[in-house]
C-alpha positions as CSV (number, residue, x, y, z in Angstrom):
1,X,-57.0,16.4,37.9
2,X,-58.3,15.2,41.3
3,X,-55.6,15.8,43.9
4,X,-54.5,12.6,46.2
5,X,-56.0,13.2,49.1
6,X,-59.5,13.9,47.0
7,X,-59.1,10.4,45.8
8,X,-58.6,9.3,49.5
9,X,-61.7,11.1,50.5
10,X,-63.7,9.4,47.3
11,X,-62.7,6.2,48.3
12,X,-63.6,6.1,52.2
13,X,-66.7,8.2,51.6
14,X,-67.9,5.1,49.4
15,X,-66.6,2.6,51.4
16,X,-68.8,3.9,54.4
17,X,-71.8,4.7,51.6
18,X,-72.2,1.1,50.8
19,X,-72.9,0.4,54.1
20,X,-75.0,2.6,55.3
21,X,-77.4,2.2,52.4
22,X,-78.3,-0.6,54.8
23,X,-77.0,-1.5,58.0
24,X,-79.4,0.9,59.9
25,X,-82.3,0.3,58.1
26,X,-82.4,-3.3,56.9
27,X,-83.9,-4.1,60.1
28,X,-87.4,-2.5,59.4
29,X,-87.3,-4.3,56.2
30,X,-87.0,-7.4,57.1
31,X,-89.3,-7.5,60.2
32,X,-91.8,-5.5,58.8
33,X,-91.6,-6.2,54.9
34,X,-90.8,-9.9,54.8
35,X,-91.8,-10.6,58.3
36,X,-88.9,-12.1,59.6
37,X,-88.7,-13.1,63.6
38,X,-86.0,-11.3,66.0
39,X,-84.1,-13.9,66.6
40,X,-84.0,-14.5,62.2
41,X,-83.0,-10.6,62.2
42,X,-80.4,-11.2,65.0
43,X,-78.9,-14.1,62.8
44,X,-78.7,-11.2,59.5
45,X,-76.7,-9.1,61.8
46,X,-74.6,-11.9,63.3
47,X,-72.9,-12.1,60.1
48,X,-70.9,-9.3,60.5
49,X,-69.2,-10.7,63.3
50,X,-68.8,-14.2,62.0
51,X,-66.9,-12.6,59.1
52,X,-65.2,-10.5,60.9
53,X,-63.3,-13.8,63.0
54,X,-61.7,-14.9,60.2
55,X,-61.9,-12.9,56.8
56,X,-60.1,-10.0,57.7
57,X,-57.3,-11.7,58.9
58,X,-57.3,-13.9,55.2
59,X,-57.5,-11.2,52.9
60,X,-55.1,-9.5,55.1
61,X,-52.3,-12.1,54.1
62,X,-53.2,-11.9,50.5
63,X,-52.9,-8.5,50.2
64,X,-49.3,-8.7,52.2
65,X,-48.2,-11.7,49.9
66,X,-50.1,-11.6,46.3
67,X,-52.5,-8.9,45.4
68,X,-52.2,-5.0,45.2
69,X,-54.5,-4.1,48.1
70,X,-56.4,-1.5,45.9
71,X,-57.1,-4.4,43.4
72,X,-58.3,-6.4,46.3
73,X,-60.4,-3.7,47.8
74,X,-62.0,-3.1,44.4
75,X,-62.4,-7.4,43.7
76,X,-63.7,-7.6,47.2
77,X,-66.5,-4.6,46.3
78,X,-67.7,-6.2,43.4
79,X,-68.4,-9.3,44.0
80,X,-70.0,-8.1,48.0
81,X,-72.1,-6.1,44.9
82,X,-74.0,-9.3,43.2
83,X,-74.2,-10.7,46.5
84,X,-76.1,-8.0,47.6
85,X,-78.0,-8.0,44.1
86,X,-78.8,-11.8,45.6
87,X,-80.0,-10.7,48.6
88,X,-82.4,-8.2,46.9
89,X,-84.5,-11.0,45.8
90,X,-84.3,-13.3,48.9
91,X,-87.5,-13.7,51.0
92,X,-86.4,-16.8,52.9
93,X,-85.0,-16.3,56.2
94,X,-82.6,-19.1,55.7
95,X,-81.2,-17.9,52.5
96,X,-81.2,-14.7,53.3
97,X,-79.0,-15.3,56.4
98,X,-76.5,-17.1,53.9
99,X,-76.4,-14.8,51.2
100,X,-75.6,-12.0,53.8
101,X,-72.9,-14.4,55.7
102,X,-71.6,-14.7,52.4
103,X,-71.5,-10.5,51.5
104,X,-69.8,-10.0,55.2
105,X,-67.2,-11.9,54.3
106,X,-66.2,-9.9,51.1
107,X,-67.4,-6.4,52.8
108,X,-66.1,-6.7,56.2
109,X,-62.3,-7.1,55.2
110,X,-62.5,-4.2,52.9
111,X,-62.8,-1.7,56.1
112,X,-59.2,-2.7,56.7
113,X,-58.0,-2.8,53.3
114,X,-60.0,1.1,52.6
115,X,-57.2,2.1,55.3
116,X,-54.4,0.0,54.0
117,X,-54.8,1.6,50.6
118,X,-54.9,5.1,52.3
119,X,-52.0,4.8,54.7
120,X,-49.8,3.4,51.7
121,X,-50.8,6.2,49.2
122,X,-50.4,8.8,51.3
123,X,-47.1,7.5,52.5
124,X,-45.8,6.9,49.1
125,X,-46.9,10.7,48.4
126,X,-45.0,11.8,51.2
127,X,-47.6,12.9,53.8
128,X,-47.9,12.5,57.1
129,X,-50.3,9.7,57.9
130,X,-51.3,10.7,61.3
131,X,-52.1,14.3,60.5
132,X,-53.5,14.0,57.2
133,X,-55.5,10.8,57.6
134,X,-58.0,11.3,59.9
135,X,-59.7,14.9,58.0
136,X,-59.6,12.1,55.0
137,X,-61.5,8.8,57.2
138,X,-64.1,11.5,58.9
139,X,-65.6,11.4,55.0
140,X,-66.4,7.9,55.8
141,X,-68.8,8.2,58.5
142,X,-70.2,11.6,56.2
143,X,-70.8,8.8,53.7
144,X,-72.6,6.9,56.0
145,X,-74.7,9.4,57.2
146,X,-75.8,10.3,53.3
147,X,-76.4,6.7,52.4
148,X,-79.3,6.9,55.2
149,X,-80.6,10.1,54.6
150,X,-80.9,9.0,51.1
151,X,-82.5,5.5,51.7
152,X,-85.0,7.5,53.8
153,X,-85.9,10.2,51.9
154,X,-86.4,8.0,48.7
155,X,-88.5,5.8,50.6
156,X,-86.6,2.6,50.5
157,X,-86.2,2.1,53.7
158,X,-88.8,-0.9,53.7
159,X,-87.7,-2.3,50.5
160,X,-85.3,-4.3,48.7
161,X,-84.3,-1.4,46.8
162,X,-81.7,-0.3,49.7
163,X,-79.8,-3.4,48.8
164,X,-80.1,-2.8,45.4
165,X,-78.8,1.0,45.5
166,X,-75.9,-0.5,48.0
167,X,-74.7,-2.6,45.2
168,X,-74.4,-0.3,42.5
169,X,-72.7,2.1,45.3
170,X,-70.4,-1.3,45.9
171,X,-69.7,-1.7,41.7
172,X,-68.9,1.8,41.7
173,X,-66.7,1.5,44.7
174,X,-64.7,-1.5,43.0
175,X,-63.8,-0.1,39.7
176,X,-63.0,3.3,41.1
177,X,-60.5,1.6,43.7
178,X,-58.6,0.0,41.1
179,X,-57.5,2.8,39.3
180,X,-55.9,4.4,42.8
181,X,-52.4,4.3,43.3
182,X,-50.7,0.9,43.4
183,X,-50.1,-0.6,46.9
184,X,-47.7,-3.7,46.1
185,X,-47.2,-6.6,48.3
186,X,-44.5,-5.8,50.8
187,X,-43.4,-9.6,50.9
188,X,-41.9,-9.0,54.5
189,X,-39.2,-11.5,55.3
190,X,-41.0,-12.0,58.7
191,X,-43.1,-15.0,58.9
192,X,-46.8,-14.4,59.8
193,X,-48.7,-17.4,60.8
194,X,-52.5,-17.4,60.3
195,X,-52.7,-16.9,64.0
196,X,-50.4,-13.7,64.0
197,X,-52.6,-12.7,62.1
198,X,-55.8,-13.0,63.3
199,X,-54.1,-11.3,66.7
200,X,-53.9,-14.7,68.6
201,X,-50.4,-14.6,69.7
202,X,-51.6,-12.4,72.3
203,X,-53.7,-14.1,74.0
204,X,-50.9,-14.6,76.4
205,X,-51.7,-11.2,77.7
206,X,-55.0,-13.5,79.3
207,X,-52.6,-14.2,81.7
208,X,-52.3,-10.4,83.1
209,X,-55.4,-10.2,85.1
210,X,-55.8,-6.9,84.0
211,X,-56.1,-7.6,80.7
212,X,-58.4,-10.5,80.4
213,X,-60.8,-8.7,82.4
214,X,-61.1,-5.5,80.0
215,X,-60.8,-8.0,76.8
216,X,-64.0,-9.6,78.6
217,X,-65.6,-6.9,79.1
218,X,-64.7,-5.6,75.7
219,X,-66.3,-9.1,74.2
220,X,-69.6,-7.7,75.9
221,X,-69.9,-4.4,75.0
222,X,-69.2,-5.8,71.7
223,X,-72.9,-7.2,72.0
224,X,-74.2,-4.2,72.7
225,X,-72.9,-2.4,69.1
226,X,-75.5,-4.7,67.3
227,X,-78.9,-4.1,69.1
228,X,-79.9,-0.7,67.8
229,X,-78.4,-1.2,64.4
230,X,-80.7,-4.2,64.3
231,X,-83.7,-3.2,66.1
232,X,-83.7,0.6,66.0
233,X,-85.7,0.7,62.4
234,X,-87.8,-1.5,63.7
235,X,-88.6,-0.2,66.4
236,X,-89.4,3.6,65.4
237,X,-91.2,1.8,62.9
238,X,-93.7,0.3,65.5
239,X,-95.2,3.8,66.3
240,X,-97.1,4.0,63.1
241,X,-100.1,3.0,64.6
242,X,-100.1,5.7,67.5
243,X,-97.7,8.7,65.9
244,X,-98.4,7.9,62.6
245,X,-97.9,11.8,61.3
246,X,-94.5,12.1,63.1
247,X,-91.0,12.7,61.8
248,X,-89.5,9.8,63.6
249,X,-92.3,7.4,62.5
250,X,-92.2,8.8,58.6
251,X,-87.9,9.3,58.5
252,X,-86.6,6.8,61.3
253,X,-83.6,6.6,59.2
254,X,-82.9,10.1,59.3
255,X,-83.8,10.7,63.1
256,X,-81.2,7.8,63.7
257,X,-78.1,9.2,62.0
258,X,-77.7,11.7,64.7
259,X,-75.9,9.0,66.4
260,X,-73.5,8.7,63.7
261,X,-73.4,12.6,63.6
262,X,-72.9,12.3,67.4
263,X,-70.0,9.8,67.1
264,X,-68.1,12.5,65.0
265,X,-68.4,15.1,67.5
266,X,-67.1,12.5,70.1
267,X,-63.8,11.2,68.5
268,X,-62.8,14.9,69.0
269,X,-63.4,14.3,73.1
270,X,-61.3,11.4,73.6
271,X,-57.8,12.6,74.1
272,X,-59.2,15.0,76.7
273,X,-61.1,12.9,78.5
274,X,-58.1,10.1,78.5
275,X,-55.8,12.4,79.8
276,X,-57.8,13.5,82.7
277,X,-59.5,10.5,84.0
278,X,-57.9,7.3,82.3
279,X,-59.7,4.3,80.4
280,X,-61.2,3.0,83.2
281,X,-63.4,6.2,84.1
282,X,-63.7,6.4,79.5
283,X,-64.9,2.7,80.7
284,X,-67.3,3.6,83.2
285,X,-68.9,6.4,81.2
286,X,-69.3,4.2,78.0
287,X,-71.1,1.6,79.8
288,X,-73.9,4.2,81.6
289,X,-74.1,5.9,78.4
290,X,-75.1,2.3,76.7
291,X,-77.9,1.9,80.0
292,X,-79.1,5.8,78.8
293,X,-79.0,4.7,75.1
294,X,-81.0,2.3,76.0
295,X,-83.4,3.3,78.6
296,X,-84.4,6.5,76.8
297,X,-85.1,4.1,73.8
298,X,-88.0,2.6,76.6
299,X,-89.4,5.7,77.5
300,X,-89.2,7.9,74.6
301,X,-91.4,8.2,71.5
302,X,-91.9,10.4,68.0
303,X,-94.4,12.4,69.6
304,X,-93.8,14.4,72.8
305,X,-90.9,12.1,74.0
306,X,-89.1,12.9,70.8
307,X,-86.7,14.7,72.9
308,X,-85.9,11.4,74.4
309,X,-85.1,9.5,71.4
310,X,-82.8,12.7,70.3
311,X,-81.0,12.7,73.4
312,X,-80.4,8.9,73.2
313,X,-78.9,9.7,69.7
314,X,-76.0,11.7,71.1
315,X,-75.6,10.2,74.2
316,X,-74.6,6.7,71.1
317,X,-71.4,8.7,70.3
318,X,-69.8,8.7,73.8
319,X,-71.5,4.9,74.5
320,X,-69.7,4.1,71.2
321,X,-66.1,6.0,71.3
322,X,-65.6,5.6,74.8
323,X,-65.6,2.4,74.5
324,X,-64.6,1.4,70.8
325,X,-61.9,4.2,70.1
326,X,-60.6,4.8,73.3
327,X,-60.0,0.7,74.1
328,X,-58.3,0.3,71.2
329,X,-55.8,3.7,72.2
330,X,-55.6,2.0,75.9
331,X,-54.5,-1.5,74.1
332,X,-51.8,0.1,71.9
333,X,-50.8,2.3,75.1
334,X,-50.7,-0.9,77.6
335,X,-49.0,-3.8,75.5
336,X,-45.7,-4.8,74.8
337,X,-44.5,-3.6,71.5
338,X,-43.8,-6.9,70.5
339,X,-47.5,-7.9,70.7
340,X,-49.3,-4.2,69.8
341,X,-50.4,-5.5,66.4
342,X,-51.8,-8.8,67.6
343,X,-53.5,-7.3,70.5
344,X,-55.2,-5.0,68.5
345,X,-56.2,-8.4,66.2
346,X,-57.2,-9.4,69.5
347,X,-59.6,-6.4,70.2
348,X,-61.4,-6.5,67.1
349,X,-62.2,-10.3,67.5
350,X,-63.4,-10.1,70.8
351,X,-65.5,-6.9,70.1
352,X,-66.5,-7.2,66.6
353,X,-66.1,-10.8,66.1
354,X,-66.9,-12.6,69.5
355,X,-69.2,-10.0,71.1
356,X,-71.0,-8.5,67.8
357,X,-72.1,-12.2,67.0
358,X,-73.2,-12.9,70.3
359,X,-75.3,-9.5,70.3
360,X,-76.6,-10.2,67.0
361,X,-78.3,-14.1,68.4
362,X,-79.0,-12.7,71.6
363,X,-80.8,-9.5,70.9
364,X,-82.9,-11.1,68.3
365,X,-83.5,-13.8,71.2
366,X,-84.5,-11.3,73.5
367,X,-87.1,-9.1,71.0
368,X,-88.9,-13.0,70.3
369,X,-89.2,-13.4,74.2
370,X,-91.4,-10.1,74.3
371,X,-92.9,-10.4,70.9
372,X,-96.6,-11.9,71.3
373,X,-99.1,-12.4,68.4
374,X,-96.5,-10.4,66.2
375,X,-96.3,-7.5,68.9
376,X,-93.5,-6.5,70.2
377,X,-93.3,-4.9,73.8
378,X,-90.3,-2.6,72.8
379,X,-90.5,-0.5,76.4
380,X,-89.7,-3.8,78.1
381,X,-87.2,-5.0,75.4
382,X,-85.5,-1.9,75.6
383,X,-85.0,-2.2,79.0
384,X,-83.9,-5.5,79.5
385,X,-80.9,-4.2,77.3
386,X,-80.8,-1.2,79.5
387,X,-80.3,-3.8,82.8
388,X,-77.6,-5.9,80.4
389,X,-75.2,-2.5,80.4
390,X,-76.3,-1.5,84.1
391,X,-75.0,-5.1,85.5
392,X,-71.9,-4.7,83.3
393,X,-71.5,-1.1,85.0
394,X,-72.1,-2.2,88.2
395,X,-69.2,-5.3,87.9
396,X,-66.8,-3.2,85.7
397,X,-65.8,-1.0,88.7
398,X,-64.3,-3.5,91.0
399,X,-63.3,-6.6,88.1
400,X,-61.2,-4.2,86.6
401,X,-57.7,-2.9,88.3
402,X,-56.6,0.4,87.0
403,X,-54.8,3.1,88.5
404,X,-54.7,6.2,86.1
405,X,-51.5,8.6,86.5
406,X,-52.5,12.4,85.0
407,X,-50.1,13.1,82.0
């Protein structure tokens, strides 16, 4: 019989799967198969932030108040599965957009709810959560990684059929979490608003200078999380007519999961680099590693700059760690107990909610401005997102006031 922890691993391996059967890829699919503009691609990837506002915080209240979490997480798989069956068939832009808004809203709160389940199981099996969760969540971003490699290799990475395998990945996903563990409602005699909830009772830490400023800054860098999961497909995709007989042109998906290979490999990092420099140098190197992400993307290509587009892959997992694991650690560090769990609300509205949704419109804005007579000028595109993080590095130093003290 599969051990607990094997069942853990199962479940966030799956959850991560689903996906990225799509997320990296769906790009070049719709820009190149259905033909869909930037700023219609933008909108797809929008979605994930507009769910991300409110949905999280709604299911979260159910699963405190009504439903087992696990049957939750497996309810909210399944039906996130026909909506993705829905969007398989969907050449409209319009309709595509809402079909997709409608699958964010049923996947999105399932990435809390996957940890949820994992932190009550192992809890109720008597292990330590902060020891023995992490080797188990890592499986999540191996998932990831497979779902690409697979999508690539099979050749679906400009068809509908990616949304088609990440459905069946999602059924699978929602019958197997049912039959984990039950995670009960706690029922907690504390009274938890909708606002609690969605991390709004501290917005009075706006009034700490401080604060506000690395919330704003947080809201864009947000944006910047969106642009190559939108556009980098695409725009590997684009050298087919001059590196045709290239790696990166004939497995983009493939060449761009060293990113996500790069992330792992960075998670390790951050309590070092915390400790000796303090978020705001973290800061200060995620935002120059976002300018390099970017500016290698405008300079490199599959043939003899392929060691550009390589070296932008890893330099993604400090650009995204630095920023993404380490501010939420500097949040939990810097706020009143009292307020810990609604700042971190807080953090993923402004960053995932706020700042992925205004990435997702203007990114796609941005690709339309360059795009002429369907071409898209991706050296210049690329570096206008390269000057958006270099004017955020620039102002970061001075907006924000942080004195680190060497533990």
């Amino acid at each position: 019989m599969m051990g607990i922890k094997n069942r853990l691993i199962v479940m966030n391996f799956l959850q991560f799967f689903i996906w990225g059967a799509w997320l990296i890829s769906i790009g070049g699919y719709l820009g190149g198969t259905l033909g869909f503009s930037g700023s219609e691609i933008g909108a797809v990837f929008s979605t994930l932030g507009i769910a991300s506002l409110f949905m999280p915080a709604i299911m979260g209240i159910i699963a405190d108040k009504w439903i087992n979490a696990e049957k939750l997480l497996g309810i909210c798989h399944i039906v996130g599965a026909m909506l993705l069956f829905w969007a398989s068939t969907i050449t409209d832009p319009n309709v595509f957009f809402y079909v997709m808004l409608l699958n964010s809203m049923f996947y999105m709160p399932t990435i809390a709810l996957n940890s949820t389940v994992s932190y009550v199981v192992l809890e109720q099996k008597g292990f330590n959560v902060v020891k023995d969760f992490p080797p188990i969540r890592v499986w999540g971003t191996i998932g990831f990684i497979a779902a690409m490699w697979i999508v690539d290799l099979f050749g679906w990475k400009s068809s509908n059929m990616q949304l088609v395998f990440s459905g069946f990945s999602s059924i699978a996903l929602g019958l197997y979490a049912i039959t984990l563990p039950a995670c009960k409602p706690v029922r907690s005699t504390e009274k938890k608003t909708l606002v609690s909830w969605l991390g709004l009772d501290a917005l009075v830490l706006f009034k700490q200078s401080r604060m506000a400023v690395f919330f704003l800054f947080a809201m864009f860098l947000g944006a910047a999380l969106q642009i190559t999961n939108a556009f980098g497909g695409s725009f590997l995709e684009s050298f087919n007519l001059t590196h045709p007989d290239t790696f990166g042109v004939k497995h983009p998906i493939v060449l761009l999961s060293i990113s996500q290979m790069s992330e792992t490999l960075f998670i390790l990092t951050i309590p070092f680099f915390l400790r000796k420099f303090g978020i705001k140098k973290v800061m200060i190197l995620s935002i120059f590693a976002w300018v390099l992400r970017f500016g290698l993307f405008s300079i490199g290509d599959p043939g003899s700059g392929l060691y550009l587009l390589v070296l932008s892959m890893i330099v993604y997992g400090m650009a995204f760690d630095f920023f993404n694991i380490s501010g939420s650690l500097f949040v939990e560090q810097e706020v009143p107990s009292s307020y810990r769990a609604s700042a971190q609300g807080l953090f993923m509205m402004v960053t995932n909610g706020v700042g992925a949704t205004l990435g997702g419109y203007g990114s796609g804005l941005v690709v339309d401005l360059f795009t002429k007579d369907g071409i898209r000028d991706w050296p210049t595109i690329w570096l206008v997102f390269a000057g958006y993080a270099l004017v955020l590095g620039l102002i970061f130093p001075f907006a924000f006031k942080y004195k680190h003290t060497k533990i």
